[in-house]
N, C-alpha and C positions, 0 to 999 in steps of 0.2 A: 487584290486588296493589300493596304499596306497597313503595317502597326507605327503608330501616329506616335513619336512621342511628346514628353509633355513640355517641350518649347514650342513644338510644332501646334498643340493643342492651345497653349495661354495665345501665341499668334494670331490664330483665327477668333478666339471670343475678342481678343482686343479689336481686332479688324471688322469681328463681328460678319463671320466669313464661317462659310461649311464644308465642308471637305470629306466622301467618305472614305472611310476606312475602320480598322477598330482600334481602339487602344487597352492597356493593358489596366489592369485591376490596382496598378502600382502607381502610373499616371493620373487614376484616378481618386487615391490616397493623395496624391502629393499636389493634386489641386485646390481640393476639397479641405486641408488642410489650413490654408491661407487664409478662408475665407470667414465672416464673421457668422455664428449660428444662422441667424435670422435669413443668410444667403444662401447654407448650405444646400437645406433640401431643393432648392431650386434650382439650382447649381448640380447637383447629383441628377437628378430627375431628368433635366436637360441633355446631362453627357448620357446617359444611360438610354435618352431614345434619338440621340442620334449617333452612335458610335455602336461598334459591337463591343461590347467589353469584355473581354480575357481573363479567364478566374487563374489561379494559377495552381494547375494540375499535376502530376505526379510524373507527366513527359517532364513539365517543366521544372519541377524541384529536381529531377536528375541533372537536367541539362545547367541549371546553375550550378548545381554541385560541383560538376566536373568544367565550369569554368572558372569556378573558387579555385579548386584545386590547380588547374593550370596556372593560371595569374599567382596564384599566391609563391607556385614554386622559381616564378618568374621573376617576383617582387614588385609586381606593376599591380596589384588591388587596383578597382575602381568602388562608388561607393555600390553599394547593395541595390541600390534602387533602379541604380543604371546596368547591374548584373542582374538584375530581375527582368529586367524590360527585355536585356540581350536574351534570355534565354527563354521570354515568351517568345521571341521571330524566331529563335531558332529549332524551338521543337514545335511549332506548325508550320514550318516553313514557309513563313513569309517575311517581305521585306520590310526595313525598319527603316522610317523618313524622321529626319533629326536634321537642326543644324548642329548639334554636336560634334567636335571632331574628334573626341577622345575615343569614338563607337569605331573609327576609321581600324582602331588595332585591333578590333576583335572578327574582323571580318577573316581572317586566320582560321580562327576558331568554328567557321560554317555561317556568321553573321551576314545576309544581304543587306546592302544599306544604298539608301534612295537620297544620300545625303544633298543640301537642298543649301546654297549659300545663303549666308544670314543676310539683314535686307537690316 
């Protein structure tokens, strides 16, 4: 199973395509975001019964922590959202599919990445 993230996600509803895997609780904020009320819960409702969603558990506030703290001493910050996502794949251990390339440096840090060329 892979953790989707949320390019890889808006891809498939535009294409209108399924894909399984889960995505994280943070993909699912920053979709659900965009859209106008009247869209939302439909929009929600849908991700949430086809996707497994990822709440974000106390593995996973560790493992952001200490990739805050790496990055940060490094001077290379990403934003939060994308350090979130990183540190849902990496305390379940699973792989993250993104066309992102920015995810490419965190694979250092324990990151799998199924990275996927942009179309």
């Amino acid at each position: 199973m892979n953790l989707l993230d949320t390019d890889i996600i808006m891809e498939l509803l535009h294409k209108r395509r399924h894909e399984m895997g889960a995505i994280s609780i943070i993909t699912l904020i920053e979709i659900l975001r965009g859209l106008e009320d009247r869209k939302r819960i439909e929009v929600k409702n849908l991700l949430e019964e086809s996707f497994n969603v990822q709440s974000l558990d106390n593995e996973t506030i560790k493992a952001y922590c200490s990739l805050y703290r790496k990055l940060k001493k490094e001077g290379t910050l990403i934003p939060d959202a994308d350090l979130l996502i990183t540190a849902t794949a990496i305390s379940r251990n699973i792989t993250l599919r993104t066309h992102d390339e920015h995810f490419t440096r965190l694979t250092k840090f324990g990151l799998r990445l199924a990275q996927t060329p942009k179309k």
